[in-house]
C-alpha positions as CSV (number, residue, x, y, z in Angstrom):
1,X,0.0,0.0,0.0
2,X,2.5,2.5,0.9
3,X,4.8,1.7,-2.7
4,X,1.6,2.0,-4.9
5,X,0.3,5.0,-2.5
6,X,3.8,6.5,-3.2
7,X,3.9,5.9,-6.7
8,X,0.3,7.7,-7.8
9,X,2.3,10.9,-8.7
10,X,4.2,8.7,-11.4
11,X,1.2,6.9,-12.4
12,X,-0.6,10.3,-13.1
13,X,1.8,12.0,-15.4
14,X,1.9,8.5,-17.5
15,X,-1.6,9.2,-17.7
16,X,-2.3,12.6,-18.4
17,X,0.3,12.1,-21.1
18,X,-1.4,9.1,-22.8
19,X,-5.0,10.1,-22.5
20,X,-4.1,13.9,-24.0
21,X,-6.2,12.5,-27.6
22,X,-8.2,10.4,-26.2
23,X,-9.8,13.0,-23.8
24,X,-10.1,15.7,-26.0
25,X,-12.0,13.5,-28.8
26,X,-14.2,12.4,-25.8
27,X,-14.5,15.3,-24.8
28,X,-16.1,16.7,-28.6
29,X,-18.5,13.9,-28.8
30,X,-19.8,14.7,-25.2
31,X,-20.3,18.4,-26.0
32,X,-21.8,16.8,-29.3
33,X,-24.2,14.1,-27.6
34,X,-25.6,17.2,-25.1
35,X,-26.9,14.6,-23.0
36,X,-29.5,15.3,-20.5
37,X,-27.7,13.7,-17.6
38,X,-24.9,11.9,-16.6
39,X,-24.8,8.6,-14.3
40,X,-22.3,6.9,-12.6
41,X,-21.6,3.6,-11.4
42,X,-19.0,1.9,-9.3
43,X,-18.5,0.1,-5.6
44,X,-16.0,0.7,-3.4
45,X,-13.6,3.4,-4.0
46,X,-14.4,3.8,-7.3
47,X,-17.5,5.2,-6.0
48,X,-16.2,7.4,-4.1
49,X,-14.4,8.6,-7.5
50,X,-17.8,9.1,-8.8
51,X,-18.9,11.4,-6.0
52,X,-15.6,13.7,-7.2
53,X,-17.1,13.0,-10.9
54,X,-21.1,14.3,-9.8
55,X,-19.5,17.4,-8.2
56,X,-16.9,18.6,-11.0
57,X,-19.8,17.6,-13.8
58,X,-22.7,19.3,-12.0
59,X,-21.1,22.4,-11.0
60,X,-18.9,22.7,-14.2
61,X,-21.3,21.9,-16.8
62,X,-24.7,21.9,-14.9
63,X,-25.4,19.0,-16.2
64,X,-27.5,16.6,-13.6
65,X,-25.5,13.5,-12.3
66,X,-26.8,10.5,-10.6
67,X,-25.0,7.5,-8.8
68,X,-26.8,4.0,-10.3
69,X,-27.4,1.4,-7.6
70,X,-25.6,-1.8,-9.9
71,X,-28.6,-4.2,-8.0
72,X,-31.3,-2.6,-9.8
73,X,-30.1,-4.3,-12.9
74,X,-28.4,-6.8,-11.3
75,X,-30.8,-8.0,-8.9
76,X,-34.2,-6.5,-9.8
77,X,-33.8,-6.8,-13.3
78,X,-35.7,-3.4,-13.7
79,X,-35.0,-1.3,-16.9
80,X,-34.2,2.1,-17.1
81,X,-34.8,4.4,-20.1
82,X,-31.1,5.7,-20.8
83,X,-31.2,8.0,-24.1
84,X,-29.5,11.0,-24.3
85,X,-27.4,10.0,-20.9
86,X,-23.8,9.5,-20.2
87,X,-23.1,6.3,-18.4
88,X,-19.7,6.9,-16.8
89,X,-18.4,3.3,-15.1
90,X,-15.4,3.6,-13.0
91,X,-13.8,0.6,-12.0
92,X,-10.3,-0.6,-11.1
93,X,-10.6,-4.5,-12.5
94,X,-13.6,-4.4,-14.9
95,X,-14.9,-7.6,-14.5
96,X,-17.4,-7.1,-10.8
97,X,-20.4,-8.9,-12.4
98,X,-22.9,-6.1,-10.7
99,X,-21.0,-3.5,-12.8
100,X,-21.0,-5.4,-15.6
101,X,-24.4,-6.4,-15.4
102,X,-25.0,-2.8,-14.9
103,X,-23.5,-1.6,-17.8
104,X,-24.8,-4.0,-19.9
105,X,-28.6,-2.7,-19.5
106,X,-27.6,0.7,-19.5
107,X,-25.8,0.3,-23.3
108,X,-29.2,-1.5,-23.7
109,X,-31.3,1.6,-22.8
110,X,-29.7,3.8,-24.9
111,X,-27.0,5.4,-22.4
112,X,-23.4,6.4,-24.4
113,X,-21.0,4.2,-22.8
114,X,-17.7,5.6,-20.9
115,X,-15.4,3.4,-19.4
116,X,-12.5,4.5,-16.5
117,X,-10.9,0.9,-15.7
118,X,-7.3,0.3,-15.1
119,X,-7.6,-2.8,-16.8
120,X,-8.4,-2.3,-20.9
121,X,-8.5,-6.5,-21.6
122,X,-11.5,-6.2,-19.2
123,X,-15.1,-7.1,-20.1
124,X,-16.0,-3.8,-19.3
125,X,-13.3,-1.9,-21.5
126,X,-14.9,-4.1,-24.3
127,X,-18.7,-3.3,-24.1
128,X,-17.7,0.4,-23.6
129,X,-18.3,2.9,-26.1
130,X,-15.3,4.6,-24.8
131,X,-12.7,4.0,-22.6
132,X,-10.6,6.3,-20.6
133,X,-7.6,4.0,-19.1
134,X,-6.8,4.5,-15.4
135,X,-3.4,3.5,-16.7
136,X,-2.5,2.6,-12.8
137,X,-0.7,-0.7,-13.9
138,X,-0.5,-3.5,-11.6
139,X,-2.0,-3.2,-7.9
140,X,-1.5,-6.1,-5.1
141,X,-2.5,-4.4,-2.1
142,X,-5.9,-5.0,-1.9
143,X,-6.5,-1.6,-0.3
144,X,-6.9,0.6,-3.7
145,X,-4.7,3.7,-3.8
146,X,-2.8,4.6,-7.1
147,X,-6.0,3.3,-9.1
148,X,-8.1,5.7,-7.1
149,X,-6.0,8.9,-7.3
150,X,-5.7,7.5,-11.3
151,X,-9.8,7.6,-11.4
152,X,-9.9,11.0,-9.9
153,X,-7.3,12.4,-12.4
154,X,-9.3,11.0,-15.5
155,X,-12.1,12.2,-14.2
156,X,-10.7,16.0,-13.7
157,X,-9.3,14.9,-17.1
158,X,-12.8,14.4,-18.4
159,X,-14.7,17.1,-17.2
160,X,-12.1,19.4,-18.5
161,X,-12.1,18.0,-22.1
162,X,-15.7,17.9,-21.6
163,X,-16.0,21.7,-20.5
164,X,-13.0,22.5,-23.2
165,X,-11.7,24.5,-20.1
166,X,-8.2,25.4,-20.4
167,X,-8.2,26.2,-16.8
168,X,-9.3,22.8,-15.6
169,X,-6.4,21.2,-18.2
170,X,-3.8,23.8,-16.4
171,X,-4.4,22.7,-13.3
172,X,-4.5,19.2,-14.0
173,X,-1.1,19.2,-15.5
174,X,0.0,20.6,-12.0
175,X,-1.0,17.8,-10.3
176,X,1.9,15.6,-10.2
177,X,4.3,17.6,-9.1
178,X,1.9,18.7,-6.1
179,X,1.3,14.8,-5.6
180,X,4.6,14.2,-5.3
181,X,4.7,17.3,-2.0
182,X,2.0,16.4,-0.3
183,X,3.0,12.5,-0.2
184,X,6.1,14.5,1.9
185,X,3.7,16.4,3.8
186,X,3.7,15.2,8.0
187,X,0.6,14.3,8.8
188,X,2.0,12.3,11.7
189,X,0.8,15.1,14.5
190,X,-2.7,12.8,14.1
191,X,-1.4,9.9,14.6
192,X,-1.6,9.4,18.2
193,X,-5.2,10.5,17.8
194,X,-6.2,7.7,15.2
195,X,-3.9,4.9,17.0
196,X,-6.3,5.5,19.7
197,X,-9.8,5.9,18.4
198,X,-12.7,3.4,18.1
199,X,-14.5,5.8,16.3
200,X,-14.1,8.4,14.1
201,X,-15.6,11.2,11.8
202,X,-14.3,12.2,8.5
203,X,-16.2,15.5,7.5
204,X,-15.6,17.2,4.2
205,X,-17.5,18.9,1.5
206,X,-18.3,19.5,-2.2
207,X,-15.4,18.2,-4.3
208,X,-13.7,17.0,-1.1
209,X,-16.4,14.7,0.0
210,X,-14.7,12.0,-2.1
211,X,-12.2,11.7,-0.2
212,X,-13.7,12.2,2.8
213,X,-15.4,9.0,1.7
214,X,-12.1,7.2,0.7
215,X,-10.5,7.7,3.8
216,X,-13.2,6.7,6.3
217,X,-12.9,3.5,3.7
218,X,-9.4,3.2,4.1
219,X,-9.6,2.9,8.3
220,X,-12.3,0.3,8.1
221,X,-10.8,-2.2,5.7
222,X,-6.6,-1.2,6.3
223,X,-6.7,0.0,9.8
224,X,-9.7,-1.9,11.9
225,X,-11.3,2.0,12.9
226,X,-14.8,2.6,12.5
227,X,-15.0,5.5,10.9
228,X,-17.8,7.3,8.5
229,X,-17.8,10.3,6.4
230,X,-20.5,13.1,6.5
231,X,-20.9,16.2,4.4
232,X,-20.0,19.3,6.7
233,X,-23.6,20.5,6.1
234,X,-25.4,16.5,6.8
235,X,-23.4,15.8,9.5
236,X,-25.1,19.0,11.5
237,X,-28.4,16.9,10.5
238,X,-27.6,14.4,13.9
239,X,-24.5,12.5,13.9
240,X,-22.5,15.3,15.5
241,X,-23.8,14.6,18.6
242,X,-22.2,10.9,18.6
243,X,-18.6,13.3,18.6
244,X,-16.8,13.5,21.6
245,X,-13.6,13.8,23.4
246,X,-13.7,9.9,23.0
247,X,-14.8,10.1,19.7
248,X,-12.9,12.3,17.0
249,X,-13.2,13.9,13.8
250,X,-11.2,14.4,10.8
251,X,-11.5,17.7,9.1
252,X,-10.5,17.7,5.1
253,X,-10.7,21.0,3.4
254,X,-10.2,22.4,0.2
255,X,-9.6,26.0,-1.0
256,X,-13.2,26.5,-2.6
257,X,-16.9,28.2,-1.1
258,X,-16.9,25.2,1.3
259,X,-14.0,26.0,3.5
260,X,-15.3,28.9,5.5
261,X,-18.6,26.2,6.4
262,X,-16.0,23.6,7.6
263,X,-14.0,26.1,9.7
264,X,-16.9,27.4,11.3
265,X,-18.0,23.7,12.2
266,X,-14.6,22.6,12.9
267,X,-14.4,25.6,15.8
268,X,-17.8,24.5,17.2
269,X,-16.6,20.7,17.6
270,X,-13.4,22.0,19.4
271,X,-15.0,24.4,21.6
272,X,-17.4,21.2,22.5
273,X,-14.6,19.4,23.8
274,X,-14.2,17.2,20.8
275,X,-10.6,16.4,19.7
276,X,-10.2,17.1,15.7
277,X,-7.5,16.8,12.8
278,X,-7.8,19.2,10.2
279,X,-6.4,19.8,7.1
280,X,-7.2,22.7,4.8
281,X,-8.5,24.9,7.6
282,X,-6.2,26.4,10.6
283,X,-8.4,26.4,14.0
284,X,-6.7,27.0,17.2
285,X,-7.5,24.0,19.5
286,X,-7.4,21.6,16.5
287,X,-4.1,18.9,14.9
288,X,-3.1,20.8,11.8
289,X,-2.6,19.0,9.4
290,X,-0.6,20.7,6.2
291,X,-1.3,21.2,3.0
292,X,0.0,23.0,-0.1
293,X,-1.8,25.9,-2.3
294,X,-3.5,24.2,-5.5
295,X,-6.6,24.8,-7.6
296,X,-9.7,23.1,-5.7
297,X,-10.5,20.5,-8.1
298,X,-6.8,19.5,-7.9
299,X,-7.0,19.6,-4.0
300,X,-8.4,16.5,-3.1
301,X,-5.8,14.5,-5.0
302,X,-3.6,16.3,-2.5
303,X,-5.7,15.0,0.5
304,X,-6.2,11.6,-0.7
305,X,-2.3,11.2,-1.1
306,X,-0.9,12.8,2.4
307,X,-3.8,10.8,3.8
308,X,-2.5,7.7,2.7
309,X,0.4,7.7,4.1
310,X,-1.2,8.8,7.7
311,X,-3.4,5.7,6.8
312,X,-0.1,2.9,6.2
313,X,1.1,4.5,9.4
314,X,-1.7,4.1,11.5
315,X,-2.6,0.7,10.2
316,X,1.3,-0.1,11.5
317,X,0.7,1.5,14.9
318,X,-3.1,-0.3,15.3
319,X,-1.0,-3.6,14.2
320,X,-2.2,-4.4,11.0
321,X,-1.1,-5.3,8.0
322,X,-2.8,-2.5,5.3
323,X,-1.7,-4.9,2.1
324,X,-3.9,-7.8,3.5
325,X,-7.3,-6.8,5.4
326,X,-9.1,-9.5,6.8
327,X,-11.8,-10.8,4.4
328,X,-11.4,-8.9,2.0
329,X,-10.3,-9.5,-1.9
330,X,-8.9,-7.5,-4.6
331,X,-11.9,-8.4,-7.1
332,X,-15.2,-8.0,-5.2
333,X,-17.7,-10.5,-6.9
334,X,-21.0,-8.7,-6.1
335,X,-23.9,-9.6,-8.0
């Protein structure tokens, strides 16, 4: 986990460099198609990809995005009219039968086809009308890390083709290099807060709920900690009152209308006694966490990578071993 977490900055430059054509003709025959809406599907952390694709695609193009629940298809059998839609599968392997089923009824109601899997010999690289590779190459731990960071890179990728935004394409390209920094960044001052907890928060918004998503993931399956992510605006909706000085929060922020929102909540918890980590925000009472200065669609890349290697560690100090959680498998054969 830590070598492929390590080597995502690597993996993203390969990619932005093979997918330049690729993306840009995708991105003409979206802006062609128009299509009415756009829906994702994935599991795991490729869904949590897809929340980072419904934010970028609804507040960049305004075009309305939906998450598809695979077991309508897959279970129900239930069909769906698809015309004029985007169907945007994310998957690392390509082959869950749920996604594949899935896909298969969505191509059948009349949905154009885009596929973001790392592997392009997969059966759902071949029913695609497009593929985007993830280009992550080969990944053993079983905990997901380069392939996710790949997925959100296509996807910023996408969008920006999509929106023909030279700004979004700028920024992108700056992403490696700022990968590469933040995987040096110390997020160890948490540490001793997450060896600790049985519980925990992760709070985020907008763009940065992805990853908010990713790493409460990431302590369940690598590190043994209960944790759950919550928009900074649903988790005022109840949950906060499960936080505690025994029971923490993790704060992930990103330069973008949704910062001043998490500060303000982050200073409420802390003044209620609770004990949080934040990064993006600076809060007297609270763990900083650092970050660097990037565009906010290219910030939770940044989060997601200094997080992993706070996650490795902490799966260390918990004693586990990240690269094999307990029944768990690389390919997860949902139907």
């Amino acid at each position: 986990m830590h070598a492929e977490a390590a080597a995502a900055p690597t993996v993203v430059r390969a990619q932005l460099a093979r997918n330049a054509a690729g993306a840009e003709l995708l991105g003409k025959e979206l802006r062609a198609l128009s299509p009415r809406a756009a829906v994702t599907c994935a599991r795991g952390s490729s869904d949590h990809a897809a929340t980072f694709a419904k934010y970028l695609i609804e507040t960049r193009l305004g075009i309305l995005t939906a998450s598809a629940a695979p077991s309508i298809a897959s279970v129900y059998g239930a069909r769906q009219d698809l015309r004029d839609c985007v169907f945007i599968a994310i998957s690392q392997s390509g082959r869950s039968p749920d996604l594949l089923a899935t896909t298969r009824s969505a191509l059948a109601a009349g949905a154009y086809v885009v596929a973001l899997v790392n592997d392009e010999e997969s059966p759902l690289a071949g029913m695609a009308s497009r593929v985007l590779p993830l280009s992550a190459g080969p990944e053993t731990s079983v905990a997901a890390t380069k392939s996710y960071l790949a997925s959100l890179s296509a996807l910023l990728h996408l969008v920006a083709a999509w929106s023909d935004g030279q700004e979004l394409l700028d920024a992108l390209q700056s992403a490696p290099a700022l990968m590469t920094r933040a995987w040096e960044l110390d997020w160890t001052p948490a540490l001793p807060l997450l060896e600790h907890a049985s519980n925990l928060f992760v709070i985020a918004r907008g763009v940065g709920l992805a990853v908010a998503q990713e790493a409460a993931l990431k302590c369940k399956e690598t590190c043994g900690l209960h944790a759950e992510s919550f928009s900074g605006a649903e988790v005022r909706h109840g949950p906060q009152a499960l936080l505690g000085r025994d029971f923490p929060a993790l704060v992930l922020a990103q330069p973008d209308e949704t910062r001043a929102g998490l500060e303000t909540l982050t200073k409420e918890l802390v003044d209620r006694g609770v004990q949080v980590a934040a990064a993006g925000i600076a809060v007297p009472g609270a763990i900083a966490l650092p970050t660097l200065a990037a565009h906010p669609a290219v910030a939770p890349l940044l989060l997601a990578q200094s997080f992993y290697r706070l996650a490795n560690a902490v799966a260390v100090a918990r004693g586990m071993d990240p690269d094999s959680p307990p029944h768990l498998q690389k390919v997860t054969r949902t139907h």
